[in-house]
Structure formats: structure tokens, C-alpha cells
C-alpha positions as CSV (number, residue, x, y, z in Angstrom):
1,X,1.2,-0.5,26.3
2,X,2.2,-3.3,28.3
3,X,0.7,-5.9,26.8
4,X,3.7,-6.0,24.4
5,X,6.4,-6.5,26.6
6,X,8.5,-9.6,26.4
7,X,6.2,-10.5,22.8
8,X,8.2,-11.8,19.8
9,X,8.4,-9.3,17.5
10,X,9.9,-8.5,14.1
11,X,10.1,-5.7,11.7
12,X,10.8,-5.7,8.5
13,X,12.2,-2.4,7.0
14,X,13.2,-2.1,10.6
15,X,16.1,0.2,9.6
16,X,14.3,2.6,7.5
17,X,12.8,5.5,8.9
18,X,9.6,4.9,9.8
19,X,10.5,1.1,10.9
20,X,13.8,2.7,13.3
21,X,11.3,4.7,15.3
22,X,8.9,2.1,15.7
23,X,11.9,-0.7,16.6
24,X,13.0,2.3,19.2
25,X,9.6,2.3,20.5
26,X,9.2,-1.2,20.8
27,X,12.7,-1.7,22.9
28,X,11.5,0.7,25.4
29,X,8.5,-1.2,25.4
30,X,10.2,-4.1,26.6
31,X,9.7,-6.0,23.6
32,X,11.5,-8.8,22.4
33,X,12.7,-7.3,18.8
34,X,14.0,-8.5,16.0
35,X,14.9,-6.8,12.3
36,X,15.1,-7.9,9.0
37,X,18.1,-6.1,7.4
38,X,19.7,-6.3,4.6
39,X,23.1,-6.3,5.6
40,X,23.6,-7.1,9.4
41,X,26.2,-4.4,9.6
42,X,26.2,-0.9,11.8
43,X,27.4,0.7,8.9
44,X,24.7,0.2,7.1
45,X,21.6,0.6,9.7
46,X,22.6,3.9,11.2
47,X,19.4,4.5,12.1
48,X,19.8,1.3,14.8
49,X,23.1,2.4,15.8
50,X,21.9,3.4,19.9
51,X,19.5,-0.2,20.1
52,X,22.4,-2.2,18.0
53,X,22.6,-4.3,20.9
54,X,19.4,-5.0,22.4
55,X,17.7,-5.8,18.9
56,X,18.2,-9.6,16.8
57,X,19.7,-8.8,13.4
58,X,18.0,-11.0,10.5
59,X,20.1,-10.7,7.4
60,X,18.0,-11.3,4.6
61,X,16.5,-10.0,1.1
62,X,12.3,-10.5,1.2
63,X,12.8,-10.5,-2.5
64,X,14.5,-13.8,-2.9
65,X,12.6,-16.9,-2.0
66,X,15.3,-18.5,-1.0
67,X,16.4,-16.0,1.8
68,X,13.3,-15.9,3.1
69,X,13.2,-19.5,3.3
70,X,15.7,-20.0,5.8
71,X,13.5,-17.9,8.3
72,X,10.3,-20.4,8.6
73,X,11.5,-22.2,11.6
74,X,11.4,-18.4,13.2
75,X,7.8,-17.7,15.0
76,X,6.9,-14.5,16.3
77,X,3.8,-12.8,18.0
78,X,3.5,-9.7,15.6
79,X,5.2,-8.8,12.6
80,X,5.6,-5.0,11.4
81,X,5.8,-5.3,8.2
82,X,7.6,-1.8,6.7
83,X,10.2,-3.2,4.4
84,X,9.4,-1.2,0.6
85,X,10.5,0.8,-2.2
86,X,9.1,4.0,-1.5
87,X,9.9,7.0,-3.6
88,X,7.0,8.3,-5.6
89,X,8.9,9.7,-8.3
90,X,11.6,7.7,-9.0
91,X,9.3,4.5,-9.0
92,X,8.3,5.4,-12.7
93,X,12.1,4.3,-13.5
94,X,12.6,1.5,-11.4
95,X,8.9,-0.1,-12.0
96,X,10.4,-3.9,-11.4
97,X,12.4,-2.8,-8.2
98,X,8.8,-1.4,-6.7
99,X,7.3,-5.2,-8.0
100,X,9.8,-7.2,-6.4
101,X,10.2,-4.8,-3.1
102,X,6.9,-4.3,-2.6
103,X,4.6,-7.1,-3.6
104,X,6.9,-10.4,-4.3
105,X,8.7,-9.6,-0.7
106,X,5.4,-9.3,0.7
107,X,4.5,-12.8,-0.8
108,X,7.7,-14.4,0.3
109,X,7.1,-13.4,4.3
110,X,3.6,-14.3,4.1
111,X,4.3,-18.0,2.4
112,X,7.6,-18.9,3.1
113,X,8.6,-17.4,6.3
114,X,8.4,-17.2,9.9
115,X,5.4,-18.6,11.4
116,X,3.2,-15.6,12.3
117,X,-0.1,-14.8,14.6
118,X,-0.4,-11.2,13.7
119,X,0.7,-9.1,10.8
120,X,1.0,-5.8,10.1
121,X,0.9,-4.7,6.6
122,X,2.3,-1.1,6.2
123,X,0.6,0.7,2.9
124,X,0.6,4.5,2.1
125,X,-2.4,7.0,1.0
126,X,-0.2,6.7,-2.5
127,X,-3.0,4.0,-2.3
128,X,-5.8,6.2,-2.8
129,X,-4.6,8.2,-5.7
130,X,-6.8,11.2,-7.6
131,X,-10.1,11.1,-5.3
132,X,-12.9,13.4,-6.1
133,X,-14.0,13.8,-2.4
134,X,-12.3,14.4,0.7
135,X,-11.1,13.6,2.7
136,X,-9.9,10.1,1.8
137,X,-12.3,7.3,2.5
138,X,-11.6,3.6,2.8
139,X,-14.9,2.7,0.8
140,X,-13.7,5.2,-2.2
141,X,-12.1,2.8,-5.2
142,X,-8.3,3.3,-4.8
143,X,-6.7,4.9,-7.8
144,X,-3.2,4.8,-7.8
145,X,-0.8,7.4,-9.7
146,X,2.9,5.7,-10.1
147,X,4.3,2.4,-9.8
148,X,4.9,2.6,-5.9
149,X,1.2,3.3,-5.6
150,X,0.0,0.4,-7.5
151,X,2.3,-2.2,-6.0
152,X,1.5,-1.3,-2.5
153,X,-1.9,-1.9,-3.1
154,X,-1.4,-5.1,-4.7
155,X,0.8,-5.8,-1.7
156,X,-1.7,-4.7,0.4
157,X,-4.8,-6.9,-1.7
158,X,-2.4,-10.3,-1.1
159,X,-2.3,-9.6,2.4
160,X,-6.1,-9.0,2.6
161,X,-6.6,-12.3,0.7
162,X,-4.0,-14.5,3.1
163,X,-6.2,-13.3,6.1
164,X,-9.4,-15.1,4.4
165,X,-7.4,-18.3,4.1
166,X,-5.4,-18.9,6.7
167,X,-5.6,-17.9,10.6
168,X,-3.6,-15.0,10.8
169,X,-4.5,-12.1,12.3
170,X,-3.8,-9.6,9.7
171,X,-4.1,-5.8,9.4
172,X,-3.7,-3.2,7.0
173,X,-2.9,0.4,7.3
174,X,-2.3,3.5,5.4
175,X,-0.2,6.0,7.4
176,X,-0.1,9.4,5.3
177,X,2.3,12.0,4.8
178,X,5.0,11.1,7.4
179,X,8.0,13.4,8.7
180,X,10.7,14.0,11.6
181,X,14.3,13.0,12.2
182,X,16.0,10.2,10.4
183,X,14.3,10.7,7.0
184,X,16.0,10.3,3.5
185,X,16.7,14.0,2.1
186,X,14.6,12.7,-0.8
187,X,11.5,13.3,0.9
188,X,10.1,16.9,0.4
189,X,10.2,18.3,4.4
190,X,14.2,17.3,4.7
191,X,15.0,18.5,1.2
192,X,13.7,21.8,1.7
193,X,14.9,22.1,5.3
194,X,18.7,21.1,4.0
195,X,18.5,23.3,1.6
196,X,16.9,26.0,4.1
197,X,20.2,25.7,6.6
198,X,22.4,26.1,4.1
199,X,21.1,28.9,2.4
200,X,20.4,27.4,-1.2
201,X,18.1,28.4,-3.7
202,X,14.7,26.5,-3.6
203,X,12.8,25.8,-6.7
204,X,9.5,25.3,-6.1
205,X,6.1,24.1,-8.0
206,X,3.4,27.1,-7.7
207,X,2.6,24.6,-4.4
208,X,-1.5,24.3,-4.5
209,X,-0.9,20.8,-4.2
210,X,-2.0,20.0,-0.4
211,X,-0.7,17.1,1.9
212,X,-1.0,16.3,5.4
213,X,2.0,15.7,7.0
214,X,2.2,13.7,10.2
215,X,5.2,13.4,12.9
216,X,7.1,10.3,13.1
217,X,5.3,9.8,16.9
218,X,1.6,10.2,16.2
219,X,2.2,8.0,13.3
220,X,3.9,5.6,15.7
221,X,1.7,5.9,18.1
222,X,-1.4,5.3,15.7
223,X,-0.1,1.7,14.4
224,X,0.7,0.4,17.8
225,X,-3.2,1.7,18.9
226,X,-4.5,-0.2,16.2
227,X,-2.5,-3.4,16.7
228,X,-3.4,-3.3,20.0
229,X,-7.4,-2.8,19.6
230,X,-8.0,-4.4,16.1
231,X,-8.1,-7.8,15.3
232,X,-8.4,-9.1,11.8
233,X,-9.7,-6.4,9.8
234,X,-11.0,-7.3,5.9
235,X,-10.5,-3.4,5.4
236,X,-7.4,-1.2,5.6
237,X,-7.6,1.6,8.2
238,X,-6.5,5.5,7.4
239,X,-3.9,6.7,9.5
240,X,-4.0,10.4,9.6
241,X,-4.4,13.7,11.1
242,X,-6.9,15.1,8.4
243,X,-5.3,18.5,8.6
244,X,-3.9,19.0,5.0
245,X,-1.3,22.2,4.2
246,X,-0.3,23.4,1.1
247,X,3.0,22.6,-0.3
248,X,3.0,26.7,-0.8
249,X,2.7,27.0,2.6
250,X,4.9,24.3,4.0
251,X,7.5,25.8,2.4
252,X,7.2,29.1,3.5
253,X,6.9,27.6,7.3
254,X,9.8,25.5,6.9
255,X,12.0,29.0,5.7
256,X,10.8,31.1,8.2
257,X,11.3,28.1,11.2
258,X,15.0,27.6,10.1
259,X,16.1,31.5,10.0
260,X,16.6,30.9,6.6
261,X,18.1,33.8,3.6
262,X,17.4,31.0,1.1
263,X,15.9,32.9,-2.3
264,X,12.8,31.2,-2.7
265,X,11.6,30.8,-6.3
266,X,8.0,29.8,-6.3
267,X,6.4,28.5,-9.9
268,X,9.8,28.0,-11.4
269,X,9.4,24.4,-11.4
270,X,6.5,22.3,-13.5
271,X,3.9,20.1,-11.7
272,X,4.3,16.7,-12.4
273,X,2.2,15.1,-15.1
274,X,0.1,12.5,-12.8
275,X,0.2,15.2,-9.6
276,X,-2.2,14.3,-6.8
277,X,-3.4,18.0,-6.2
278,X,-5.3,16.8,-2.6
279,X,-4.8,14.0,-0.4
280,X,-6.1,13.8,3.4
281,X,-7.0,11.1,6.1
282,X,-10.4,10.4,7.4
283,X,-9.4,9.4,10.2
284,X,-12.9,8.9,12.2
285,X,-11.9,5.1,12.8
286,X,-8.4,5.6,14.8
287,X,-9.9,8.3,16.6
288,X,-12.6,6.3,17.8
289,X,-9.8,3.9,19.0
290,X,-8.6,6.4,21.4
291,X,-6.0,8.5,19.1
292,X,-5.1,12.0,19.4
293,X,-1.9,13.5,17.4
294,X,0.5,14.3,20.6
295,X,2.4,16.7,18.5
296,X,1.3,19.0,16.8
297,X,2.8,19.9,13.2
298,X,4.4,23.3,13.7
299,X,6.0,21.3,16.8
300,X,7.1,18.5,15.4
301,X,8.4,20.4,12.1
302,X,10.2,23.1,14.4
303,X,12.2,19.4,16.1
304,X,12.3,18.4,12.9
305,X,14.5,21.5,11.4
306,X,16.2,20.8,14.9
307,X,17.3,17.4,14.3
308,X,18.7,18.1,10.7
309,X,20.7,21.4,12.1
310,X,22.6,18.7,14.0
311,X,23.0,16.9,10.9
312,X,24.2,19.4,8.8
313,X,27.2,20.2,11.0
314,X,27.9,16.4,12.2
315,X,27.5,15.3,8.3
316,X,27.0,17.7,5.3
317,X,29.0,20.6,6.5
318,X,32.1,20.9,4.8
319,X,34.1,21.2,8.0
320,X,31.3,18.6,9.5
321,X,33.4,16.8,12.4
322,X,32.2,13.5,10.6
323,X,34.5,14.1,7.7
324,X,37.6,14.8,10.1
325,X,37.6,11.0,11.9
């Protein structure tokens, strides 16, 4: 994809998971990359640590109008924007956290910052919610399920409505289910895997819930296909393998990829009161954009359980050589 090299680009959430892949990918692209952070410090953006020097650090909060201000002399070709409160199930306790992270920062970049000619507004299949069809269609009537759900699709709805009004090229996608190295321990895949290497019990939901869970680089790969070969879409696009697993099944897959002599104890734990029991991408549009998943999911969840091996002994181990320095 060379028609991003040497383009101004920024991405917000840039030191998140999803966002430090896609900055990665962009450098090697030969873009011109910049990152909203929140704190410009190494410390805190681990993720950036092997590009720290051939990325522009932004400090500043989306949230506050103010520091978002003091970025509209800034222009940029394409902004990325990833930048969110996104944990499911802790968003029923921190309801005005998800409001300001997800919709009023949203807001701020879109009236008060940088000047922009294309933006890319990350959502989730959170979106869609309890669907009686699958897989999940853009035309079905979204029906979010927690406060994260809800405020990403109200971020998502402002950033449809800014693309009537003003001449931005603005598009909206919902990547689902996303996994592979770098991600918080909170998510499901790295909290069983950690718990997998070390050998702990694992408590478990009966698990006929079903997800589809995509590597980090075919999710990657599917936004920067779609920014390159969409313009101005008044619809968001699905993002997706549409190859669902059972969380049953994941589980079992993730303890017999790792070696593991964890005691697995199936249907000890309660499903949660608003559970999504099926959620999975139709995905017709991006394939007819050109997109193929590159790696498959036993591949990528076998470099996955890889990744946070190296982990485990550089960080969580108790003789982990990160604790000696």
C-alpha cells in the first residue's frame, strides 16, 4: 500500500493495542505518523517502545476541550481514530468514563481539532448487540448490551452525522472479536492463556456463548483495505472473519496449544445477566474489497500463546528478569 507513504497521519489510541499494531504498520509503510497519548512518556506507551523514535508524540486528553483545542492548527491526511474505553464488563461501573472516552472525545477531535480530510472511526460488534439472525448485518437495528456498546454507537452516529455536514471523508467500521500479542490480560484469549502457562485453575461459564475472534493482522489489514478503497461511506462496514467458536471450545484450544495441566472447571461460573450468546461478521462487503484473513485462527492463537510465554518469564514470573533490573 503505497499510496500512504509520506501521508500525514495520526492515531488516536495509538498506544493501545489495536492502535500500536496499526502505528507499527503504518511506519513500515513509510508513513508520516503521529500519536495522541496521554502521557508522552516511554514508560507509559510500552507498546511504542521499538518505533519511539520515528513516531510524533501528541500529549493530550480527547476528553477535555481544552486539550484538544491546542491541536487545530495540526492538519493531517487520515486520522485513525482508536482512542476508547473498552471493557465490556467493567463499563456497567464506570458508565461516565465510557461517555466521556468514547463519545465526548469523539466530539472534541471532530470539532475542535486538527484539520482533517479523512477519518476513520473505530467502533466494535458490541454495536450490534442481541441479534436474532446471523450473521450480523449492517441493515439489522443495532441493539446494544452495556454502556461501552451504547456509547460507541453514539460515537459512531456523531461521526456519521459530521460526514453529511461538513467535507470530510469519513468512515466507520466495526472490527469484531480481536486478539494477538500486546493485549490487556483483561480480554478473554490472554486471560485464559496466562492462566494456562502458569498452571492455574480456570473457571469457566458452561461456554455456548460463540465469538469470532480475529488476529491482530487481518484486522489490520482489513481497515487499511477499506481506507484505501472506500470513500465516504453513510453506513459502517463489518469487519470480520464470519467464523464464530465457542467460548467452550476456545478454551479447550487455548489448554491444549499451551501444554497446559491447568484444572479446568467448566460451568462453575454464571453467565452474565445481558450475555450476547452469538455474535459474527458478515463480512460480504470487505471481501468484495479484496480481503482474505492471512492468518488463520489456530495460527495466529498458537503466536499468540507464543508471545505471552515470553511475557510470562520477561514480566509475571516471579524470577521474571524484569523484576531483577
Amino acid at each position: 500500500m503505497k499510496h500512504l507513504k509520506n501521508k500525514k497521519i495520526l492515531v488516536t489510541g495509538g498506544a493501545g493495542f489495536i492502535g500500536s499494531h496499526l502505528t507499527k504498520r503504518l511506519v513500515q509503510m513509510g508513513a508520516k505518523v503521529s500519536v495522541i497519548v496521554k502521557y508522552n512518556s516511554i514508560i507509559d506507551c510500552p507498546r511504542l517502545s521499538n518505533i519511539w523514535d520515528k513516531i510524533k508524540i501528541i500529549e493530550s486528553d480527547l476528553r477535555n476541550t481544552d486539550s484538544v483545542c491546542h491541536m487545530n492548527k495540526l492538519n493531517f491526511d487520515i486520522v485513525f481514530h482508536l482512542a476508547a474505553y473498552n471493557h465490556v464488563g467493567d463499563s456497567f461501573k464506570h458508565v461516565f468514563e465510557n461517555v466521556n472516552s468514547n463519545l465526548l472525545s469523539t466530539i472534541n477531535l471532530l470539532n475542535h481539532g486538527p484539520k482533517i480530510k479523512k477519518f476513520i472511526h473505530m467502533g466494535t460488534s458490541e454495536i450490534y448487540g442481541v441479534q436474532k439472525k446471523l450473521p450480523f448485518n449492517i441493515s439489522e437495528n443495532p441493539n446494544p448490551m452495556s454502556p461501552y456498546g451504547v456509547t460507541k454507537y453514539a460515537s459512531e452516529l456523531f461521526a456519521l452525522l459530521k460526514s453529511k455536514h461538513t467535507k470530510i471523508d469519513i468512515l466507520c467500521v466495526r472490527p469484531f472479536n480481536t486478539f494477538g500479542p500486546f493485549q490487556s490480560e483483561k480480554a478473554i484469549i490472554p486471560e485464559i492463556i496466562i492462566k494456562c502457562i502458569q498452571n492455574k485453575e480456570i473457571k469457566t461459564t458452561p461456554g455456548k456463548q460463540t465469538r469470532e475472534f480475529n488476529y491482530i493482522d487481518n484486522i489490520i489489514d482489513g481497515i487499511l483495505i477499506l481506507n484505501k478503497k472506500v470513500k465516504n461511506s453513510l453506513v459502517p462496514i463489518n469487519i470480520g472473519s464470519n467464523k464464530p467458536i465457542s467460548i467452550l471450545n476456545l478454551v479447550k484450544k487455548i489448554h491444549k496449544y499451551s501444554f497446559s495441566e491447568s484444572k479446568l472447571k467448566i460451568g462453575s461460573l454464571n453467565y452474565r445477566p445481558n450475555e450476547i450468546w452469538k455474535m459474527q461478521a458478515n463480512n460480504t462487503f470487505l471481501l468484495s474489497k479484496g480481503w482474505r484473513p492471512q492468518i488463520t485462527f489456530d495460527t495466529g492463537l498458537k503466536k499468540t500463546i507464543e508471545w505471552y510465554r515470553n511475557f510470562n518469564n520477561l514480566y509475571l514470573d516471579k524470577k521474571a528478569s524484569f523484576k531483577t533490573l
